[in-house]
N, C-alpha and C positions, 0 to 999 in steps of 0.2 A: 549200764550192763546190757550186754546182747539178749535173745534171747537164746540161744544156745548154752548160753553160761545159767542160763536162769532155768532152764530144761536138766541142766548137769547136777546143779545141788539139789533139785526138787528129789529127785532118784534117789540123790545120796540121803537125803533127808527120812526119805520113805525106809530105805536098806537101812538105816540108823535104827529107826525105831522097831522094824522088825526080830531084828539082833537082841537090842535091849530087851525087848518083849519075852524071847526066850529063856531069861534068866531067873525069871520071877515066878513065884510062886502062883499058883491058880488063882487066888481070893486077890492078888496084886495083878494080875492077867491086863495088861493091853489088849485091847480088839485089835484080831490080826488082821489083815487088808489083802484081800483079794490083789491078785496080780491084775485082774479086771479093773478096781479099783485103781490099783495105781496110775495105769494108762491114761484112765478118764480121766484122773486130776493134773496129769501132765500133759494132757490137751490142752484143757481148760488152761492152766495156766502157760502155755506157748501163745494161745488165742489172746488173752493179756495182754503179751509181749508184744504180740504184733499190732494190735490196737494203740498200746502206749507208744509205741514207735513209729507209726502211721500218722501219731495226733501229734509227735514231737516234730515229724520232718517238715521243711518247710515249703509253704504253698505257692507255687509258679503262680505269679497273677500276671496274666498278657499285659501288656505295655501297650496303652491305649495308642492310637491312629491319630493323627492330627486330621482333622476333617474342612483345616481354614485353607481355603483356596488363595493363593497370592492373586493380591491387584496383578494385571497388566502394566509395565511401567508406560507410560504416556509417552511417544516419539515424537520428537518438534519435526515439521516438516522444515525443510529450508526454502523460503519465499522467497522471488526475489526483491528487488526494492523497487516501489509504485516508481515512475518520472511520469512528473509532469511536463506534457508538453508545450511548448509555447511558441506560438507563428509568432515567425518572423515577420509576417505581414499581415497586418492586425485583419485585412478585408478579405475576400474572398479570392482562390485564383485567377479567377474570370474577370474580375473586374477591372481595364486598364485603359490609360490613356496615352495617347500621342499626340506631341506639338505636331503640325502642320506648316505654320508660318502666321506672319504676322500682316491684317487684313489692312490696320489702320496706323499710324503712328510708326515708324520705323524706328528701331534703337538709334538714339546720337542725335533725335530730330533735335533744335532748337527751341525753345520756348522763352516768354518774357514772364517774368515773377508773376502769380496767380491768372496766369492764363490756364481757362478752361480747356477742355478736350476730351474724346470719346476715343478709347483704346481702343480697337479689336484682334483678339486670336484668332486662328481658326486650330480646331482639335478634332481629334475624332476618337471614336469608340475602340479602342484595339484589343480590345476583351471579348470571350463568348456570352458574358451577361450585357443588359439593358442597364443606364444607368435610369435608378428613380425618379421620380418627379421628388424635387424636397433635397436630391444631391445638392451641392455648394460649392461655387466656386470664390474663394477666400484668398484674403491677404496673408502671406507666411511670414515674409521680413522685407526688411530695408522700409522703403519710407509709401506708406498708402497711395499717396498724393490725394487725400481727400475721397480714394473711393472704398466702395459699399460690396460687402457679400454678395453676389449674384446668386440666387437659386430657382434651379433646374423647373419649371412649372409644368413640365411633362418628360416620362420618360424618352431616353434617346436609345436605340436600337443599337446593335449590334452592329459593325463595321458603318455607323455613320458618323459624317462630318459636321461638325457644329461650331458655326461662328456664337464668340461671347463677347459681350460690349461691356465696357466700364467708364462710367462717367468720371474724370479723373480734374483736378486742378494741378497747375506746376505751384511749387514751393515760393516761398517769397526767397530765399538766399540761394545767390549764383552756387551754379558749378554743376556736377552731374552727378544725378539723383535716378537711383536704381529701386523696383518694386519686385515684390516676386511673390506670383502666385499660384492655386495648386484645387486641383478637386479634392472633394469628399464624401463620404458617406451621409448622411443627415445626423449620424449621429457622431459628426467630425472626423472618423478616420482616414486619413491623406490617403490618395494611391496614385500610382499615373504619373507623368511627368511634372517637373517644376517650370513653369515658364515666367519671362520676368519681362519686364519694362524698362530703358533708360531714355532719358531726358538729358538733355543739355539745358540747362534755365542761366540765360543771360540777366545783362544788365538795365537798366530801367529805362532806359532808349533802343533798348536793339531787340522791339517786338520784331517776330516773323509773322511771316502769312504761313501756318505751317495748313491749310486746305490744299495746297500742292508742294507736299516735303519735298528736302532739299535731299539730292542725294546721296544716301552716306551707305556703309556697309550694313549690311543686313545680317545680325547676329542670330544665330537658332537657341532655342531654349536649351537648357542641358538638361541631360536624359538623368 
């Protein structure tokens, strides 16, 4: 119920009983009601009306705020992929060698089964580094003839030439027998050219005097 409608029958209520009041006798007499009165009690009860309707309506309650702040999603960067690099030549740029020619022993010379002999190269430095003392000059393949690692006992400078001697025996079985040797670092790594040895090794009568070889074609190392 409004309260206008509650304002309407108050009135009628009050007019009701006014009416009635007039009918009766003095000793039966209603207290009449001031028009004063009525007003006051039809305040009071609109003031009511509006209180129960105030209490009945319903109350807006704000809708809270979220106050969580979002993570940041995390961005992958795109990296590229590490490469590892790897030389082709396990030693330094600098370091290199050139055959020269050959001082002692000529390719093809003659020999008689374990005859003795001292090879000699000559090489030079063809690099802008020094080789160290403790360098190596080593057997790589085909057949040793009985020699021995050579190493370096002093550094060799930079554009110089260096004769290498090898104490060598020929083979006890005919026919021709090839060495092939090569510098290195002390700590083995080849660089520089390969140079090699051939031998002719005869039969058990047909020793040479090879102190003055016989002349044959003069092969160069290959690069």
């Amino acid at each position: 119920m409004n309260t206008k409608t509650t304002i309407s029958m108050t009135i009628l209520i009050m007019l009701s009983l006014l009416m009635s009041g007039c009918g009766k006798s003095e000793a039966e007499a209603t207290p009449t009601l001031s028009v004063e009165s009525i007003q006051t009690y039809a305040v009071a009860t609109f003031s009511g009306g509006l209180t129960q309707t105030a209490l009945a309506a319903p109350t807006n309650t704000p809708t809270p705020t979220s106050t969580v702040t979002p993570l940041p999603i995390a961005t992958i960067a795109n990296f590229a992929p590490i490469t590892t690099m790897t030389s082709i030549n396990p030693t330094a740029s600098c370091t290199m060698l050139t055959y020269v020619k050959d001082v002692s022993i000529p390719d093809n010379t003659p020999m008689v089964p374990g005859q003795t002999f001292t090879k000699t190269w000559q090489v030079k430095n063809s690099g802008s580094c020094a080789w160290e003392a403790g360098f190596k000059f080593a057997f790589t393949g085909g057949d040793a003839m009985s020699g021995a690692t050579y190493t370096l006992p002093q550094s060799v400078a930079a554009n110089s030439v260096l004769d290498i001697s090898i104490e060598m025996k020929a083979p006890s079985t005919p026919g021709s027998v090839r060495g092939n040797w090569r510098m290195s670092t002390a700590a083995g790594q080849f660089f520089g050219d390969e140079v090699y040895l051939v031998i002719l090794v005869g039969g058990a009568g047909g020793a040479t005097n090879t102190s003055v070889p016989v002349p044959t074609a003069i092969e160069t190392a290959t690069p």
